[in-house]
Phi, psi and omega in degrees: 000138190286163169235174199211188186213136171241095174301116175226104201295117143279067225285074185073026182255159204105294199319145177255003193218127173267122156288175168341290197261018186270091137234121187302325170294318183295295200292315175299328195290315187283018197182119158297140090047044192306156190252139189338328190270332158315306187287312199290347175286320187287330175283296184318333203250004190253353176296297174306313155340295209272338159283339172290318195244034186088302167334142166229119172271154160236139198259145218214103195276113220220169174084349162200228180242087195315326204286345209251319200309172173318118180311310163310321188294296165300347172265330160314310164261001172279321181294329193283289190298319180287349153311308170292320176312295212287302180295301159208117198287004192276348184211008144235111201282325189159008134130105166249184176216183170209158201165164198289152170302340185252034170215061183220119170203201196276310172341294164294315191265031172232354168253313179315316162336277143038274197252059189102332207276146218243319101309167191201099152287128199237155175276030198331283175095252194208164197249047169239106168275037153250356153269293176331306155318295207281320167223074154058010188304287182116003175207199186221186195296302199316328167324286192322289180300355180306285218279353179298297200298319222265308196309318188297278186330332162288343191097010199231127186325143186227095184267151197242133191234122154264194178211160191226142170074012188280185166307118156116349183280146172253144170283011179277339203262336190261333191276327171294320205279319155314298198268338139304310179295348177278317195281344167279000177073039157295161181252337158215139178274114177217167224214129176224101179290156179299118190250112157328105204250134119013120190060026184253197169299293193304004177267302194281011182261317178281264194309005165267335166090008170261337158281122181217080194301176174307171200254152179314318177309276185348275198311319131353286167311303183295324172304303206312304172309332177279296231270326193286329137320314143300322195298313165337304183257022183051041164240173181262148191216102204270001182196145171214076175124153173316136165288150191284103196218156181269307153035263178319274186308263174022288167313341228233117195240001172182190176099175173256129144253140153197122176300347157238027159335257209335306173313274169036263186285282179320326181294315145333320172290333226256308171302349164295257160043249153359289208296294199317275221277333173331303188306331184297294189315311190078135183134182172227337183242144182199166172267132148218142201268118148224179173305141169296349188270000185260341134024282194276340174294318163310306189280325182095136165328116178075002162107009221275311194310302183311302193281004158323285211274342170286337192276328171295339186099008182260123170241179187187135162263162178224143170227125188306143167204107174283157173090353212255131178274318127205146190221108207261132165239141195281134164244152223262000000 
């Protein structure tokens, strides 16, 4: 049975820290706080949907620090969601939350433990503490592996959040910062290039001409290098870039966004690909056999793989082949 996330926003309540790239009007804005009876209305009305469509949800408490918000308050919606888990285990698999590395200790994971929760996301961002510094994260990479361990050591799913591109960051800084998250055994990964918000530090660090995140390319290339790097290491990178919000754009004076970021980027991967066994074949014209859901990744957003490789002198047809992820032939 497939899984899903039945996403429900604490929308910055709790956080004990504004970071960089943190505006609290914004965030705070986008959403009231809901209240358990509130929560226990949104499960209710998503069971049958979810029995209909197959689906096993995890209900997955998302948008500040959950671990940090008011202890009644939180246990109080922790008391909600594990009711519904418990009613019904056929369409809710179990309780994740997401949160700072330092509002991770035996305590909190023996009340999560408690009422369910099944997961733990943590907010790393990166694991270089001169970035971590530089923008006001408020805790440092050692936070992390702390809290990285003691979340294993409960038995309990352990996701990883990075941020790509903030002030003072390298991409030599996000590939190490990979590779600590592979040695801590993450289970799941998720990759956020930096988006500039309106009223933040890092809008006013840009607009002083001290600050430049990385470039769309940059950022493209780097993801691309990151997703092949978990896939390595089996781990999964359940999310790549901000959901696709008018928000954001509004909000937003630099940095990277896009609503098919993820699409992107896999097309990217897929033209590397290519590019590799083309050069092995030799040649300018060639067929390629894939799957049909693999189709739009062949050609690239907007048609961008074909005219890449047309600007090189390669032109290439495609043809279904199910099952097939890609497969190149020279055409004579």
């Amino acid at each position: 049975m497939k899984q899903t996330n039945l996403s429900i926003f604490i929308p910055h309540k709790g956080c004990p820290n504004t970071c960089s790239f943190c505006n609290q009007r914004f965030i705070s804005g986008s959403g009231r706080a809901p209240s358990p009876d509130e929560v226990r209305a949104i499960l209710a009305g998503q069971v049958n949907i979810l029995a209909q469509s197959g689906l096993k949800a995890e209900i997955a408490f998302f948008g500040g620090s959950f671990t940090a918000v008011d202890k009644e308050y939180r246990r109080a919606l922790l008391y909600a969601a594990s009711e519904y888990v418990k009613e019904f285990p056929e369409q809710y698999a179990g309780i994740r939350c997401s949160t700072r590395p330092d509002c991770i200790d035996e305590n909190i994971l023996n009340e999560l433990m408690l009422y369910g929760v099944t997961a733990v996301e943590l907010g790393a961002q990166s694991m270089n503490d001169e970035v971590l510094g530089a923008n006001l994260r408020g805790h440092t990479a050692e936070d992390v592996r702390r809290a990285s361990r003691l979340i294993k050591s409960y038995g309990i799913e352990l996701g990883l959040q990075m941020m790509t591109g903030l002030y003072k960051d390298k991409p030599s800084f996000c590939i190490e910062t990979a590779r600590e998250f592979a040695e801590l055994k993450a289970d799941t990964v998720r990759i956020y290039p930096t988006v500039i918000l309106k009223g933040t530090m890092l809008d006013e660090l840009r607009k002083q001409g001290f600050y430049e995140s990385f470039s769309f390319e940059e950022t493209v290339d780097l993801c691309a290098e990151l997703l092949l790097f978990f896939e390595e290491k089996n781990i999964p990178v359940i999310r790549l870039g901000l959901h696709a919000s008018d928000g954001v754009e509004e909000q937003m004076t630099g940095g990277v966004y896009h609503q098919a970021l993820g699409e992107i980027v896999k097309s990217r991967i897929m033209l590397m690909r290519m590019r590799e066994q083309m050069t092995k074949l030799g040649g300018g014209r060639f067929i390629v056999y894939t799957d049909r859901r693999n189709i739009g990744t062949v050609v690239g957003h907007g048609g961008q793989n074909k005219a890449l490789l047309s600007e090189e002198g390669i032109t290439f047809k495609i043809k279904e082949k199910t099952g097939v992820y890609l497969e190149i032939k020279t055409v004579l």
